[in-house]
C-alpha positions, 0 to 999 in steps of 0.5 A: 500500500505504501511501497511508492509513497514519497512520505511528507512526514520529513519534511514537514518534521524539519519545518515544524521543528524551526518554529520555537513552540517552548511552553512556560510552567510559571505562565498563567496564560492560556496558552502559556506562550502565543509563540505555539499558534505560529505552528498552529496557523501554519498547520491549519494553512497547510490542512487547507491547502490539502483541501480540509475545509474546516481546519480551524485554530481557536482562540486558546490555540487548539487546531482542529480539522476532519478528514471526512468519511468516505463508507457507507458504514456507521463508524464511530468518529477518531480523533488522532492527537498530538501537542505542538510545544515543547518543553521547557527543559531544554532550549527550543529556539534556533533548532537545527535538525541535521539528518545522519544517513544510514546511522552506523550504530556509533557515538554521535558527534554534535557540532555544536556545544560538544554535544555528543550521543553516546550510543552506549547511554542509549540502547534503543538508537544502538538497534537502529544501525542502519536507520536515518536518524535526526538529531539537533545540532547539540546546542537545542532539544529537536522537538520530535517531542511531539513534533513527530507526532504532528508531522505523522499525523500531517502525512497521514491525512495527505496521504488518506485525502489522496487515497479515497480507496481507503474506507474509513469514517470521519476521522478528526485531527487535533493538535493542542498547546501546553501539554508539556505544562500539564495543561493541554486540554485544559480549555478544549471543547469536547463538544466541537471536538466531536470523536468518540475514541482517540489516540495521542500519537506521543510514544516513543519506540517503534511498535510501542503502544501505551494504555497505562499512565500515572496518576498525578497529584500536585502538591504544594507545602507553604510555610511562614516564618518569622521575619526579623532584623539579622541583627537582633534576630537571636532567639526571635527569626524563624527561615522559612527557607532553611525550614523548606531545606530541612523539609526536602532533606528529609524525603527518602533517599533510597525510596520514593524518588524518580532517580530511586523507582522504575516500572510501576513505583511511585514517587514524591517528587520536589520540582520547585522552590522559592521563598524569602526568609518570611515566607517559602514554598515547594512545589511536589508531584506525587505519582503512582500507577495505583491512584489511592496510593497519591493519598498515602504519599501525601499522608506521608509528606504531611507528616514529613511537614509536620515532624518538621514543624514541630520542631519550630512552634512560632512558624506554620505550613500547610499541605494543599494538593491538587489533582493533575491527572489519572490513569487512563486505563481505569476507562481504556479497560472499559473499552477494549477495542480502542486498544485491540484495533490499535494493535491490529494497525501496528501489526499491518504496518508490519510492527510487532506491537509492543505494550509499554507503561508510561512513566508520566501522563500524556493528553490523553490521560486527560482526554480520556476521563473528559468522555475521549478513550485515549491510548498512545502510540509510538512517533519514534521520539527518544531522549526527550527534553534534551540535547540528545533527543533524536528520531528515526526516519524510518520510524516515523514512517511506519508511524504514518503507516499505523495511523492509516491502517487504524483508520482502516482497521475502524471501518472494517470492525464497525 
C-alpha cells in the first residue's frame, strides 16, 4: 500500500521543528506562550491547502480539522492527537535538525556545544544501525517531542485525502498547546471536538503502544516564618527557607524518588522552590500507577511537614494538593477495542506491537476521563527534553503507516 509513497512526514518534521513552540510552567496564560499558534496557523494553512475545509485554530490555540468519511458504514468518529510545544527543559529556539544517513550504530558527534550521543547511554538508537536518524545540532532539544507526532499525523491525512480507496469514517485531527505544562486540554471543547475514541500519537519506540499512565497529584507545602532584623534576630527569626531545606532533606533517599523507582513505583517528587526568609514554598508531584496510593504519599509528606514543624512552634505550613491527572486505563479497560484495533494497525504496518507503561501522563490521560478513550502510540521520539533527543526516519514512517491502517482497521470492525 505504501511501497511508492514519497512520505511528507520529513519534511514537514524539519519545518515544524524551526518554529520555537517552548511552553512556560510559571505562565498563567492560556496558552502559556502565543509563540505555539505560529505552528498552529501554519498547520491549519497547510490542512487547507490539502483541501480540509474546516481546519480551524481557536482562540486558546487548539487546531482542529476532519478528514471526512468516505463508507457507507456507521463508524464511530477518531480523533488522532498530538501537542505542538515543547518543553521547557531544554532550549527550543534556533533548532537545527541535521539528518545522519544510514546511522552506523556509533557515538554521535554534535557540532555544536560538544554535544555528543553516546550510543552506549542509549540502547534503543544502538538497534537502529542502519536507520536515518535526526538529531539537533547539540546546542537545542529537536522537538520530535511531539513534533513527530504532528508531522505523522500531517502525512497521514495527505496521504488518506489522496487515497479515497481507503474506507474509513470521519476521522478528526487535533493538535493542542501546553501539554508539556500539564495543561493541554485544559480549555478544549469536547463538544466541537466531536470523536468518540482517540489516540495521542506521543510514544516513543517503534511498535510501542501505551494504555497505562500515572496518576498525578500536585502538591504544594507553604510555610511562614518569622521575619526579623539579622541583627537582633537571636532567639526571635524563624527561615522559612532553611525550614523548606530541612523539609526536602528529609524525603527518602533510597525510596520514593524518580532517580530511586522504575516500572510501576511511585514517587514524591520536589520540582520547585522559592521563598524569602518570611515566607517559602515547594512545589511536589506525587505519582503512582495505583491512584489511592497519591493519598498515602501525601499522608506521608504531611507528616514529613509536620515532624518538621514541630520542631519550630512560632512558624506554620500547610499541605494543599491538587489533582493533575489519572490513569487512563481505569476507562481504556472499559473499552477494549480502542486498544485491540490499535494493535491490529501496528501489526499491518508490519510492527510487532509492543505494550509499554508510561512513566508520566500524556493528553490523553486527560482526554480520556473528559468522555475521549485515549491510548498512545509510538512517533519514534527518544531522549526527550534534551540535547540528545533524536528520531528515526524510518520510524516515523511506519508511524504514518499505523495511523492509516487504524483508520482502516475502524471501518472494517464497525
Amino acid at each position: 500500500m505504501f511501497d511508492n509513497y514519497k512520505y511528507t512526514v520529513i519534511e514537514r518534521f524539519l519545518r515544524y521543528v524551526q518554529i520555537d513552540t517552548q511552553s512556560d510552567p510559571l505562565s498563567k496564560t492560556f496558552p502559556s506562550t502565543e509563540k505555539q499558534k505560529d505552528l498552529g496557523r501554519l498547520l491549519v494553512q497547510e490542512l487547507q491547502e490539502m483541501g480540509i475545509i474546516d481546519a480551524i485554530m481557536d482562540e486558546h490555540g487548539y487546531v482542529f480539522a476532519t478528514i471526512p468519511g468516505n463508507t457507507t458504514k456507521k463508524v464511530p468518529v477518531i480523533c488522532f492527537c498530538s501537542h505542538m510545544d515543547t518543553s521547557s527543559d531544554c532550549s527550543g529556539k534556533d533548532v537545527k535538525p541535521i539528518i545522519h544517513r544510514e546511522y552506523d550504530g556509533k557515538d554521535i558527534t554534535l557540532p555544536d556545544e560538544g554535544t555528543v550521543i553516546r550510543a552506549s547511554e542509549h540502547p534503543y538508537l544502538q538497534s537502529k544501525k542502519g536507520d536515518d536518524i535526526i538529531t539537533a545540532s547539540g546546542a537545542t532539544l529537536l522537538g520530535a517531542d511531539d513534533k513527530a507526532g504532528v508531522a505523522e499525523i500531517m502525512d497521514a491525512a495527505y496521504y488518506l485525502i489522496r487515497h479515497p480507496e481507503i474506507k474509513h469514517g470521519d476521522i478528526r485531527i487535533l493538535f493542542t498547546p501546553d501539554e508539556e505544562v500539564g495543561r493541554g486540554v485544559e480549555k478544549l471543547d469536547m463538544q466541537r471536538l466531536g470523536a468518540q475514541f482517540g489516540y495521542t500519537m506521543d510514544g516513543g519506540e517503534r511498535g510501542s503502544l501505551e494504555e497505562e499512565s500515572f496518576s498525578a497529584d500536585a502538591a504544594r507545602i507553604t510555610i511562614n516564618g518569622v521575619s526579623v532584623h539579622p541583627g537582633t534576630a537571636k532567639d526571635k527569626l524563624v527561615s522559612a527557607i532553611k525550614i523548606a531545606g530541612e523539609i526536602i532533606d528529609a524525603l527518602p533517599k533510597d525510596s520514593l524518588s524518580p532517580e530511586t523507582t522504575e516500572d510501576r513505583q511511585g514517587f514524591i517528587h520536589p520540582v520547585r522552590m522559592h521563598g524569602i526568609v518570611e515566607h517559602a514554598e515547594i512545589d511536589f508531584i506525587l505519582r503512582d500507577f495505583i491512584t489511592a496510593r497519591l493519598d498515602e504519599h501525601a499522608a506521608f509528606l504531611r507528616n514529613i511537614m509536620n515532624t518538621v514543624m514541630a520542631r519550630y512552634p512560632q512558624a506554620s505550613a500547610e499541605l494543599t494538593v491538587t489533582q493533575q491527572y489519572r490513569n487512563m486505563k481505569e476507562v481504556l479497560d472499559l473499552h477494549p477495542q480502542v486498544t485491540a484495533n490499535a494493535e491490529e494497525a501496528i501489526r499491518r504496518a508490519g510492527v510487532e506491537p509492543l505494550r509499554l507503561i508510561i512513566r508520566g501522563g500524556t493528553d490523553g490521560s486527560r482526554l480520556s476521563f473528559m468522555g475521549l478513550p485515549c491510548p498512545n502510540i509510538f512517533t519514534g521520539e527518544m531522549a526527550l527534553h534534551s540535547k540528545y533527543e533524536y528520531v528515526s526516519i524510518q520510524d516515523m514512517q511506519k508511524a504514518v503507516q499505523t495511523i492509516v491502517h487504524l483508520a482502516q482497521v475502524w471501518e472494517e470492525r464497525s
